[in-house]
Each structure stands twice: as C-alpha cells, then as structure tokens.
C-alpha positions, 0 to 999 in steps of 0.5 A: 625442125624449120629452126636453125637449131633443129636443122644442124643437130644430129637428130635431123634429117635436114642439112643446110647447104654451105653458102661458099659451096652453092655460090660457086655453084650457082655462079656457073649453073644460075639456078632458077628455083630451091626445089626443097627447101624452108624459109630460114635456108632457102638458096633461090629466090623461088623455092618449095617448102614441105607445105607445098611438098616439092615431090608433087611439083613440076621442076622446071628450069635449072633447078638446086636439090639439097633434100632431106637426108633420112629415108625418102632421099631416094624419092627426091633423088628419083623425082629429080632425074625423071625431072631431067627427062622432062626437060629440067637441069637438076643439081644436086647435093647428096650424100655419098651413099654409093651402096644404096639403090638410090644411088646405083638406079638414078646417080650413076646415071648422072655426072657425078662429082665427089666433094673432097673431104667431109663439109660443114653444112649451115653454120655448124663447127664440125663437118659432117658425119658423111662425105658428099657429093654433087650429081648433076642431072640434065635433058639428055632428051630435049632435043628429041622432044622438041623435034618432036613436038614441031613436028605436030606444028608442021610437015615441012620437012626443011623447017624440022631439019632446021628446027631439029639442029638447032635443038642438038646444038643448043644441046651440045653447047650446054654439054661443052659448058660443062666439059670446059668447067670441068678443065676449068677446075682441073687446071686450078688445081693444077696451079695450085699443085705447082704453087705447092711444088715450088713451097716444097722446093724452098724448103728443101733448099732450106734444110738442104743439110737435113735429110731427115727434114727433106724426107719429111717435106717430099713425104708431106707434098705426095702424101696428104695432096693439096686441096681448096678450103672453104677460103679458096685457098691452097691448103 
C-alpha cells in the first residue's frame, strides 16, 4: 500500500491529495504539518506516517488531514476536531459522505466547503468514484484558554483584561481572513460568470437568425454553470 500504485487503485482506502488543490490551500492557510500521510505522498515538510500512527500524536499548528478513506475515517475525523479544541487549525480533505455519523457529530461542526464536481487524486486518469469536500476546523476556544492559563500567572486584573483582548482579537483576525477568502472566491466566480455571459452574448449575435441556436447558447449558459478546472480556467 506505500507504493503509488497501490494508493490510486480501487482496492485502497488511500487517495493522494491533487497537488493543484492542496497548493491553493496551502497558499491561504500555510500548513505546518501533513498529519496523515506516507513518504511517496506527503504534503509538508513534517508529516506522521502509519509507523508513528498520527491518531497517538498531539496536532499542533496549522495542520492538513487527507486520512485513509475506509472504516476508521471517523476517527481521524474526531481526532481532528478535538485537535481544534486543544487549540489547532485542522483542514481537512473528506469525502462527502453526508449520511454517516462522522460526518453529522464533528463536520457539521466545521465549515465546510464542497468541492464541485468528482476530482482526480494523485495521478489517476479518472476522477474519483465520490464527491469531496474541504472541512475546516479551527480553536474556537483559544481565547478562553489562554485567558485562562494567564490567569494562573497573575492576579493583576488589567494585565488579563488586556491579555484577554488580545486573545479575542487575534481570534477575529483569523475569522476575518477566512470570511474575505470566502468573498475572494465568490467574486472570481462572479467574473468568471460575466466573462461567460459576454461569450454567450456574442454568439448570440452571431446566429442572431437562428433561433434554435439562441435557445441552445441561453439553455447552455444556465444550465450546465461555469465552474474552475484543475488549469484554473473557466470552463
């Protein structure tokens, strides 16, 4: 199973995470560790291997999670949210398996993003047999905690009030940032619709006698929507 082979065949529960996918991910969210992952397909620079069995490790950091896929997802899945309420960033590739417990008990307590479409993992020429998802999940406790733990480093009240805003801010901050990639995204694919409209618009000049072809062009654009290849182009 740790050869390439092995990993895009049907008969494994391991799916290497498309490099054009993590690397817009990892533009944004700068990972600091791979928490599941083996030599041949390894995202970060650190990373846990079944040897070191990243469910027994402590995540810290901004971490990546693309876990095996068969029966002990929902471990991975649980280990990484109760990572986030010990203080850790934890993005995660999933599939989109919106019926399982897993899913309902720790991603829907996550932000979740749904991948359009089925994506090709590693180097495989079809795309996968499921669709995906990207579930974030972050320290919505870290401000308490760390209040918490100055607390016991002094009874000065104004240096915790300080210590405790400080705390919420940087909090916010990061909330912001994921709020603005969010509109980030949405106006791209704004522009990317109004590039489309206008090709829609041209051709319609074009065959502006043909109304059967007009149907065609309109019933095109609003039917099959626009959305981003692996290029980065409007298809």
């Amino acid at each position: 199973m740790n050869n390439m082979a092995a990993m895009m065949s049907s008969t494994t529960d391991m799916w290497e995470t498309p490099k054009w996918l993590f690397d817009q991910l990892n533009e944004f969210y700068r990972f600091d560790i791979d928490v599941c992952a083996v030599p041949e397909n390894a995202k970060c620079a650190r990373f846990f291997t079944p040897e070191h069995d990243g469910l027994m490790q402590e995540w810290t950091g901004t971490c990546w999670m693309n876990p095996p896929y068969g029966r002990e997802i929902g471990k991975w899945v649980r280990k990484a949210y109760e990572s986030a309420q010990k203080g850790a960033t934890v993005v995660c590739l999933l599939p989109a398996r919106t019926d399982t417990s897993w899913w309902h008990d720790y991603c829907m307590k996550g932000e979740i993003t749904f991948l359009r479409g089925r994506i090709k993992f590693g180097q495989a020429k079809n795309s996968a047999p499921f669709p995906s998802a990207i579930v974030v999940f972050r320290p919505t406790m870290n401000a308490e905690k760390i209040v918490k733990e100055l607390r016991w480093l002094s009874e000065n009240d104004e240096l915790v009030f300080a210590a405790e805003t400080m705390a919420k801010a940087a909090y916010l901050i990061e909330s912001l940032q994921a709020q603005l990639l969010q509109k980030t995204q949405q106006l791209e694919a704004s522009k990317r619709r109004e590039r489309a409209a206008v090709k829609v618009l041209e051709r319609i000049k074009r065959d502006i006698y043909d109304q059967d072809k007009i149907y065609i062009h309109i019933a095109d654009f609003f039917g099959r929507g626009i959305y981003i290849d692996e290029d980065g182009d409007a298809e």
